[in-house]
C-alpha positions in Angstrom: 15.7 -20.2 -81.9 14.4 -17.0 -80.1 17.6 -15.0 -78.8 17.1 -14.4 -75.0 16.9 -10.5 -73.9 19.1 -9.7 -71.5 17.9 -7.5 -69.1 20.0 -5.1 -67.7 20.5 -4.2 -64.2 21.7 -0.7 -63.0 24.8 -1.1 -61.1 23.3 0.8 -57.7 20.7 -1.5 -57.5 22.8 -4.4 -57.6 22.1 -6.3 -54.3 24.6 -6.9 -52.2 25.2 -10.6 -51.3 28.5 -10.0 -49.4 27.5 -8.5 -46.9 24.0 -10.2 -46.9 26.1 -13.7 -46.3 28.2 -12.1 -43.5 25.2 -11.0 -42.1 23.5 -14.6 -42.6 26.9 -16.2 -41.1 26.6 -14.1 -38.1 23.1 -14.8 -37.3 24.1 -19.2 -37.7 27.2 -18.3 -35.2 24.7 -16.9 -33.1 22.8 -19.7 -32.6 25.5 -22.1 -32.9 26.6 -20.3 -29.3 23.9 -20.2 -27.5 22.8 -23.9 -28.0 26.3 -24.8 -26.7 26.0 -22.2 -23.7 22.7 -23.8 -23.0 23.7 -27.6 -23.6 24.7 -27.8 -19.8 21.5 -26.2 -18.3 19.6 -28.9 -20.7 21.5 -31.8 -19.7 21.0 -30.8 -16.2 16.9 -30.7 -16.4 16.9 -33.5 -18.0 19.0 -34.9 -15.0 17.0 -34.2 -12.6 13.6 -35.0 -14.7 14.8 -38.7 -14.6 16.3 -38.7 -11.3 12.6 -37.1 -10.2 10.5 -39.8 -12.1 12.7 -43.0 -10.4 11.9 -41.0 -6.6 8.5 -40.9 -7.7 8.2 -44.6 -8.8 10.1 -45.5 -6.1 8.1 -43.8 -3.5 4.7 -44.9 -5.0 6.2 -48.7 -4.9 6.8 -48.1 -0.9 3.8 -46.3 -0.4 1.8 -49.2 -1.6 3.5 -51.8 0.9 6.5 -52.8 -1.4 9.3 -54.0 -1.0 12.1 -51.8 -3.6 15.2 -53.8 -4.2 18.4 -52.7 -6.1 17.2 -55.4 -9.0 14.0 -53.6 -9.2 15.4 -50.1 -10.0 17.7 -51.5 -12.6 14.7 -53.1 -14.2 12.5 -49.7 -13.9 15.4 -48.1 -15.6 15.7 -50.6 -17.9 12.3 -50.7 -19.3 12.4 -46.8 -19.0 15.3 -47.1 -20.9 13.8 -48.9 -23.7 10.6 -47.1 -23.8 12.6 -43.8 -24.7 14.6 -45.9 -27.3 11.5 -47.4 -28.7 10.0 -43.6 -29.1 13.3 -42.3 -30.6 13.3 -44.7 -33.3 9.6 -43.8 -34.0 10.3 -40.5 -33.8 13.4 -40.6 -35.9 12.9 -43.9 -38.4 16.8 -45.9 -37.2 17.1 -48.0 -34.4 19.5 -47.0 -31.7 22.0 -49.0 -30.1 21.3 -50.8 -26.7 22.7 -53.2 -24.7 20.5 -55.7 -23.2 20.6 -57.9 -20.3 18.7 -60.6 -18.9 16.2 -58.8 -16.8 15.0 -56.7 -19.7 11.2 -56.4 -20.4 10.5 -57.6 -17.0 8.3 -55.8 -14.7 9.9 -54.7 -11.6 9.7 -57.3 -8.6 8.5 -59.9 -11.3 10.5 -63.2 -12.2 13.6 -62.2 -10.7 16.1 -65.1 -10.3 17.3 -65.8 -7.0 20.7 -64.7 -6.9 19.5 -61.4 -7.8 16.7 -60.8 -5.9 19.1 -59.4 -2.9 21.4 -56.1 -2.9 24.7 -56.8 -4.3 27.8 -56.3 -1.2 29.1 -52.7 -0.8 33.0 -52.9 -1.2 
């Protein structure tokens, strides 16, 4: 076997990976701050971006003559709901937990049972 030739490296040319790991570290607790400074800001345009798309349903529903119920806005969420779970586990390959109910997959104002089809009491 062919002995391997060491090559030798002058000492002041030696990188230094200390400090290049503090300076690495830094740089990750950097980031690491500002996405938690700017997790509230997120969760609050995300907020109102749902809040905004229900007030626009909602209003195009009245604006064509409807009638908008309490049952129908659960169901709109709902199936909102399971669209954006539907595209997360697309997007990300594992399903996501969810709890179901019976009005799932319904279209809003369709097939509602009877006993729901009113506002629930205010207590």
């Amino acid at each position: 076997m062919a002995q391997r030739r060491k090559i030798e490296i002058p000492v002041t040319n030696k990188p230094d990976f200390a400090l290049d790991f503090q300076h690495v570290a830094a740089e990750v607790a950097k980031l690491y701050n500002q996405s938690v400074n700017l997790q509230p800001s997120s969760f609050d345009a995300g907020r109102k971006h749902s809040l905004t798309k229900a007030y626009d349903w909602i209003s195009s529903q009245i604006q064509e003559g409807k009638s908008v119920t309490s049952t129908d806005i659960i169901i709109y969420v709902q199936n909102e709901l399971n669209k954006s779970l539907s595209t997360d586990f697309h997007l990300n390959g594992e399903a996501s937990s969810s709890s179901t109910t019976s009005i799932e997959n319904r279209e809003p104002g369709e097939n509602v049972p009877q006993d729901m089809e009113e506002d629930p009491p205010h207590v």
